[in-house]
C-alpha positions in Angstrom: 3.9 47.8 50.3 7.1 45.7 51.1 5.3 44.2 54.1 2.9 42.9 51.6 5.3 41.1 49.7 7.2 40.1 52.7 4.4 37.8 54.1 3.1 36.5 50.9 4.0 32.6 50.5 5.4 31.2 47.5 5.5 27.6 46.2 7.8 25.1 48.2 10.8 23.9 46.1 9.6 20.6 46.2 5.9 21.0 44.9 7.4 23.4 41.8 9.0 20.5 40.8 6.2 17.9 40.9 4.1 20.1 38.8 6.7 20.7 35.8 7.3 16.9 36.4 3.2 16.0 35.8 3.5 18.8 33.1 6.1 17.4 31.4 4.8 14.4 31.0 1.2 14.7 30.1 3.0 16.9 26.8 5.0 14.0 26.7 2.2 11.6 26.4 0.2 13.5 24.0 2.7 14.2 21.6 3.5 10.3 21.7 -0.1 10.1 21.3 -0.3 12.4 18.0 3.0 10.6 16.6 2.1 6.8 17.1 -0.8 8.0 15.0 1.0 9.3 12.2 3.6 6.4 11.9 0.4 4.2 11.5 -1.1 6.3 8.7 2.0 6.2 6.9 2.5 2.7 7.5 -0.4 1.1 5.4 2.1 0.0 2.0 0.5 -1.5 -0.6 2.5 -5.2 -2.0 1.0 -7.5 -4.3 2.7 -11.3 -5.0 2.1 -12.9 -8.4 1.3 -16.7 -7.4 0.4 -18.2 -10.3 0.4 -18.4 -14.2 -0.8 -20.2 -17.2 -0.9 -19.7 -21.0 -4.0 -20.7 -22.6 -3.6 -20.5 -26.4 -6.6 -23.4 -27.2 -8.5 -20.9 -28.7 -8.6 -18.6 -31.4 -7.9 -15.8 -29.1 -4.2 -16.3 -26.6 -4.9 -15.9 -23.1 -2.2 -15.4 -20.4 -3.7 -16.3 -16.3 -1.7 -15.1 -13.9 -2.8 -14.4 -9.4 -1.9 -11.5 -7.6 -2.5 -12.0 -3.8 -2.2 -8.5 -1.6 0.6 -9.4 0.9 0.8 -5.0 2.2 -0.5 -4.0 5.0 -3.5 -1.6 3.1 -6.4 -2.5 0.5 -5.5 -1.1 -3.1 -6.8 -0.6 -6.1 -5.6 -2.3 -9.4 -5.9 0.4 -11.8 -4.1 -1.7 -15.3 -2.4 -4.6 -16.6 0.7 -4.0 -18.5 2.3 -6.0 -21.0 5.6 -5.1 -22.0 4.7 -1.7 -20.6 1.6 -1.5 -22.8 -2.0 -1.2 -21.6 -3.1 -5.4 -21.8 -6.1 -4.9 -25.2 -8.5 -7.4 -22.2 -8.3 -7.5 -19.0 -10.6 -10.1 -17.0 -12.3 -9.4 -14.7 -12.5 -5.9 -16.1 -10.5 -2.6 -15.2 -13.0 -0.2 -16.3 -12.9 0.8 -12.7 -10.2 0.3 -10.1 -10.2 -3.1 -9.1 -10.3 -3.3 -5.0 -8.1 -6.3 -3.8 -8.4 -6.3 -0.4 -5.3 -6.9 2.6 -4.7 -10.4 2.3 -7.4 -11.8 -0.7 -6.2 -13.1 -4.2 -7.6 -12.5 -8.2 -6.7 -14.1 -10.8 -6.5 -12.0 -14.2 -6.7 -13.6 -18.0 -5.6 -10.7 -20.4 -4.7 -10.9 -24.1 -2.6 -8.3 -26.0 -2.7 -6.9 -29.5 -1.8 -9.5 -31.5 -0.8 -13.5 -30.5 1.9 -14.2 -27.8 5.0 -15.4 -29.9 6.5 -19.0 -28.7 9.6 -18.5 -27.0 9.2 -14.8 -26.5 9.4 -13.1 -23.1 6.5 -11.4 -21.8 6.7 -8.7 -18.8 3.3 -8.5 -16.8 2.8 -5.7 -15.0 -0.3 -3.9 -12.4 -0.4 -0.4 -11.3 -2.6 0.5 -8.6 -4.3 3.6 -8.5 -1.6 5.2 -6.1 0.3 5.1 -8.7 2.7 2.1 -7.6 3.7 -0.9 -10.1 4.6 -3.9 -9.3 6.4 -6.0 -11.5 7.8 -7.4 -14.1 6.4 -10.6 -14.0 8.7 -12.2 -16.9 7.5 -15.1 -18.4 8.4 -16.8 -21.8 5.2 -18.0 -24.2 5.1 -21.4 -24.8 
């Protein structure tokens, strides 16, 4: 029996150490691999950027226009329009479902609230997606 083991040949030093080299790195790579994808999931962020505003009170009903342009790296969802941290009473164009603004486009809203904008009062606009983020205040003062 010890002859046996005697003439069996083992693995030169050298080529051991090639293989947990290749091993090594192909886990390495893969794990690299399953990481670089999670970073980019978690990456997408939602950011919106009011552009633009303008009080219309010509009618008999007070509108306020403002843009929001989707500067994240992600499409979301505009869920509501707050004013003063109140639900806006119209919202055009409409919120009855989540409005999809996709990465990089613009909409413009015209909402109203219960009751006329006072002259000289401050307003805060505000718009929550449907993750749940808000983005805001957008203080502006009624002519």
């Amino acid at each position: 029996m010890r002859k046996l083991f005697k003439s069996r040949k083992a693995l030169s030093p050298v080529v051991a150490a090639i293989i947990l080299i290749a091993v090594t790195v192909a886990v390495s790579i893969a794990v690299a691999a399953w990481m670089g994808a999670l970073t980019f999931t978690f990456m997408a962020t939602e950011q919106i950027t009011y552009t633009n505003y303008q009080w219309d009170n010509t009618g008999t009903i007070e509108w306020f226009y403002f843009t929001v342009k989707n500067t994240g790296s992600s499409d979301l969802s505009i869920s509501s329009v707050r004013i003063d941290s109140v639900a806006a009473a119209s919202v055009n164009p409409s919120l009855s479902t989540p409005y999809l603004l996709t990465k990089g486009s613009s909409v413009s809203f015209n909402v109203t609230r219960t009751g006329n904008f006072a002259s000289g009062v401050s307003y805060e606009f505000t718009v929550l997606t449907a993750k749940g983020n808000t983005f805001g205040p957008y203080t502006k003062t009624a002519p």
